[in-house]
N, C-alpha and C positions, 0 to 999 in steps of 0.2 A: 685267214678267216676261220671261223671257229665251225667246225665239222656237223652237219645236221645228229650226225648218229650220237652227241653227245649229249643230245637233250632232247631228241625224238622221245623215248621209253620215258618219259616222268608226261607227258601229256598225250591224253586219251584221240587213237585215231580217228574217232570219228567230229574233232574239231578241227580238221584239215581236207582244205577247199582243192577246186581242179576249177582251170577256168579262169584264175582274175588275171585281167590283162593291164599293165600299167599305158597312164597315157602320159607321152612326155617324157622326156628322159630327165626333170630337174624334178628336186621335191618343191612342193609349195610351204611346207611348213619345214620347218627346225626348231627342234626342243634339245635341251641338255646332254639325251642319252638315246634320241631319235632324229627320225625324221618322215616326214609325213606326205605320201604321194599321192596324186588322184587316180585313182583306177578303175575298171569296171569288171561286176562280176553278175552275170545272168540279165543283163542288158540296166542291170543299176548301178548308178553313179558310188562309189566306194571310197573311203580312205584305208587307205596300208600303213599303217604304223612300221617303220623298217628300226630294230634297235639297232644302234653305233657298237661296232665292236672289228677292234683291227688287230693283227698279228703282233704289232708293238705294243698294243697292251699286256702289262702284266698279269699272270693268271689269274691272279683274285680280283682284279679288275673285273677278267671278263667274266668269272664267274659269276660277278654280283651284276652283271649286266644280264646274263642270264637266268640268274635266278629273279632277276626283276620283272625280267617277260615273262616268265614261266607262273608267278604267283599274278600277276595279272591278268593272262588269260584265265586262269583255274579260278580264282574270285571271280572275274567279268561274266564269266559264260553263263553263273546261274541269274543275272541281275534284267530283271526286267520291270520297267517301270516309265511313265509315262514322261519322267524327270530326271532318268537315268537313258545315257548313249545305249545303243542295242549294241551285242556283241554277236557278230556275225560269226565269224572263225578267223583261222590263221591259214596263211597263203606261205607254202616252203616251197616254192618253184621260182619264182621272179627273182631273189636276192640270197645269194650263199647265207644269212642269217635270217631266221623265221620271222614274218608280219602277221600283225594282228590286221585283222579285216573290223572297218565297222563304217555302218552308213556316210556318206559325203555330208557335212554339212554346209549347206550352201549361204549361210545368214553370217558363219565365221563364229565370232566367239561371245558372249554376253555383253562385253565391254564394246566391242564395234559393233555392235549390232545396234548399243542404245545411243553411241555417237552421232549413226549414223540415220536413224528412227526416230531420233528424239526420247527423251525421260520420263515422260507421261508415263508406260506402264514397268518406270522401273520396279514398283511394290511389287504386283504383280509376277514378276520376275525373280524376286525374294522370295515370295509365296510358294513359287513352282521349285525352288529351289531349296528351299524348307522340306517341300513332300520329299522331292530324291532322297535328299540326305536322313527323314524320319522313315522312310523305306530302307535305307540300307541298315539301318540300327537297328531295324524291328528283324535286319536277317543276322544279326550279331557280327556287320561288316562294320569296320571302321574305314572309313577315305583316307584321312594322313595328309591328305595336299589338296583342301578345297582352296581356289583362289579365282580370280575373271578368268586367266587363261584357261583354267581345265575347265570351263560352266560353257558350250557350246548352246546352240540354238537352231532350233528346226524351221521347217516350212513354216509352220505354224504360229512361231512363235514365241514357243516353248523352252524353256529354258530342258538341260540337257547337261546333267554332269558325266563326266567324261576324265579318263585317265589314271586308272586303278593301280599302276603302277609301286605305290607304296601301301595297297592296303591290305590290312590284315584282317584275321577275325580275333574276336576281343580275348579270346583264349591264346593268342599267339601273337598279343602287342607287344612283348616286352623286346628289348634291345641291349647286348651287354658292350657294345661299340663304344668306343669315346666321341666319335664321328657320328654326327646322324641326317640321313638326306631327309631333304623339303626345303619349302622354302619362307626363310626367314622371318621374313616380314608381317606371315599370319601363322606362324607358333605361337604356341601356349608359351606363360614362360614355365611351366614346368619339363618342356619341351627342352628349353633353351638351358634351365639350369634344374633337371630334378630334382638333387638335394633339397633346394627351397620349397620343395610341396613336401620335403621329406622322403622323395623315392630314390633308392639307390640304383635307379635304373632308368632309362630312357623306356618311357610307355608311353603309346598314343592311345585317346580313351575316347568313350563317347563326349566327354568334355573338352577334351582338345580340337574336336571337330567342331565344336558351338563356341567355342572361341575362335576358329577360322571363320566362320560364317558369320559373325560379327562385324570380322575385319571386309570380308565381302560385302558385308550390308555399307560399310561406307566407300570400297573399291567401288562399286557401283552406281553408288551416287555424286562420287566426287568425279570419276572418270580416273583415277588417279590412283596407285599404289599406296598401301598405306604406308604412313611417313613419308611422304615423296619428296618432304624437302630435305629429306636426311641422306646424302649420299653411299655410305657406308653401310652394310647389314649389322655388322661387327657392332656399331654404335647404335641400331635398330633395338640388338642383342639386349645390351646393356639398360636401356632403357625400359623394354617389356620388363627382364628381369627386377627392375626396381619400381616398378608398377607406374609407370604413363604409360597413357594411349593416344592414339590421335584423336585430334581436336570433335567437334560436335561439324558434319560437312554444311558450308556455306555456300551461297554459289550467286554470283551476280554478273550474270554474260549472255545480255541482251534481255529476249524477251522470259529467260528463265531465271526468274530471282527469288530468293526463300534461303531456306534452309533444311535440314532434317525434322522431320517431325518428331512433335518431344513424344509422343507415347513408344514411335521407333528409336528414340535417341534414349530413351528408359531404356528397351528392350535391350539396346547394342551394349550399353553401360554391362547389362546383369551377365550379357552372353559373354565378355571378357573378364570376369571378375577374377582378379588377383588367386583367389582361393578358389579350385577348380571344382570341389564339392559344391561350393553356393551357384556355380552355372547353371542354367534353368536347362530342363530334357527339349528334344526338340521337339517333342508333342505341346510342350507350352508354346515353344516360338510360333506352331503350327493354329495354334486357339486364338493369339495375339492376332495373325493376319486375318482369320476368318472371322474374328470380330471385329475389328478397326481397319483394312484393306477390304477383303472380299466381300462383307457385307456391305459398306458405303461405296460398292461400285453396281449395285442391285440397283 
């Protein structure tokens, strides 16, 4: 396992906790390059983010496993917003490799929550998720991997992005990698193929984000991944890059029948547009729900 003292000094002591006690010995979640425990710390319910990192990984493995936790606690900590997970701190006592600490959500994730609540205020849930993400632009954060599984949800109700992991500030998007993490399905395709917007470089932008969040706008009302009926990402790839999208969501299973609304099926169209200049800011996306959502729920 990868030694505390070799990533203690790049993150500031006073984002490290005493006290969180894990409960259980299994995690409840598993991600990619984690895994997620419930814990408590000062008599509140917690999750511990633990990142994966084992002695047979190769060094630069674990590096970039490291340096992934390290740039997402340092982005998380300054982010507070009523649409954005809280960043509590990081717990180096419980597991030879350092956790981030941040509230328990007990609703699960955007996707199960409206599974299991019903769709009624999926808009609503766009809306809230539109502010997070016009909140982190206005701090010159870029996300990198909005998608259902990172959008968590509170007591409340409230939609809650989560999982900072890949992001950066827009001064330090660029990437000289041939490889590049996220996840597929809701890249840009300048993501997928730079060259084609013309950039000799892998950048995530404030427009790579409102193309994710398009593809959100239909993960969420389809219940469903975008292209789900395409098995392959590889051919996901291919596709983005040659400009289709998925379809306009449909839906007829029982007493929920309809479709997208075309002023949000406008919207979703403009937020994936091929040419990442003509995607609208997300203060537009933000005007769109409060005049056509938020107002017609007055």
């Amino acid at each position: 396992m990868i030694r505390l003292s070799e990533i203690c000094h790049i993150l500031p002591s006073s984002l490290f906790l005493a006290g969180v006690d894990v409960l259980g010995n299994d995690a409840t979640y598993w991600g990619s390059f984690s895994n997620v425990y419930r814990a408590s710390y000062l008599g509140q319910t917690v999750a511990l983010k633990r990142m994966r990192v084992f002695e047979s990984d190769a060094e630069a493995a674990q590096f970039k496993i490291r340096q992934k936790f390290c740039r997402e606690a340092l982005v998380w900590q300054h982010l507070k917003h009523p649409n954005v997970l809280p960043f509590i701190g990081i717990d180096p006592e419980n597991f030879e490799s350092l956790c981030i600490v941040s509230p328990w959500m007990e609703n699960g994730t955007a996707l199960s929550y409206l599974k299991l609540n019903g769709y009624n205020d999926v808009d609503i849930m766009l809306y809230g998720i539109g502010q997070g993400l016009a909140y982190l632009h206005s701090l010159e954060v870029i996300h990198g991997d909005l998608r259902g599984a990172n959008i968590l949800v509170d007591d409340d109700g409230n939609a809650r992005i989560a999982d900072f992991g890949l992001a950066v500030l827009t001064d330090m998007s660029t990437q000289t990698s041939s490889t590049y993490p996220g996840s597929v399905r809701w890249m840009a395709p300048e993501l997928l193929y730079p060259a084609s917007q013309g950039y000799d470089k892998f950048q995530r932008t404030r427009s790579s984000d409102v193309y994710s969040f398009a593809c959100v706008c239909v993960e969420l009302y389809t219940g469903l991944v975008p292209f789900s009926d395409i098995r392959y990402d590889a051919t996901v790839a291919l596709k983005v890059v040659a400009g289709e999208r998925p379809g306009r969501p449909t839906w007829d299973d029982g007493p929920r029948k309809g479709r997208m609304p075309s002023a949000l099926w406008t919207l979703v169209q403009s937020c994936w547009s091929q040419v990442c200049n003509q995607r609208p800011s997300v203060t537009t996306i933000i005007k769109y729900f409060k005049r056509d959502i938020v107002k017609g729920r007055c």
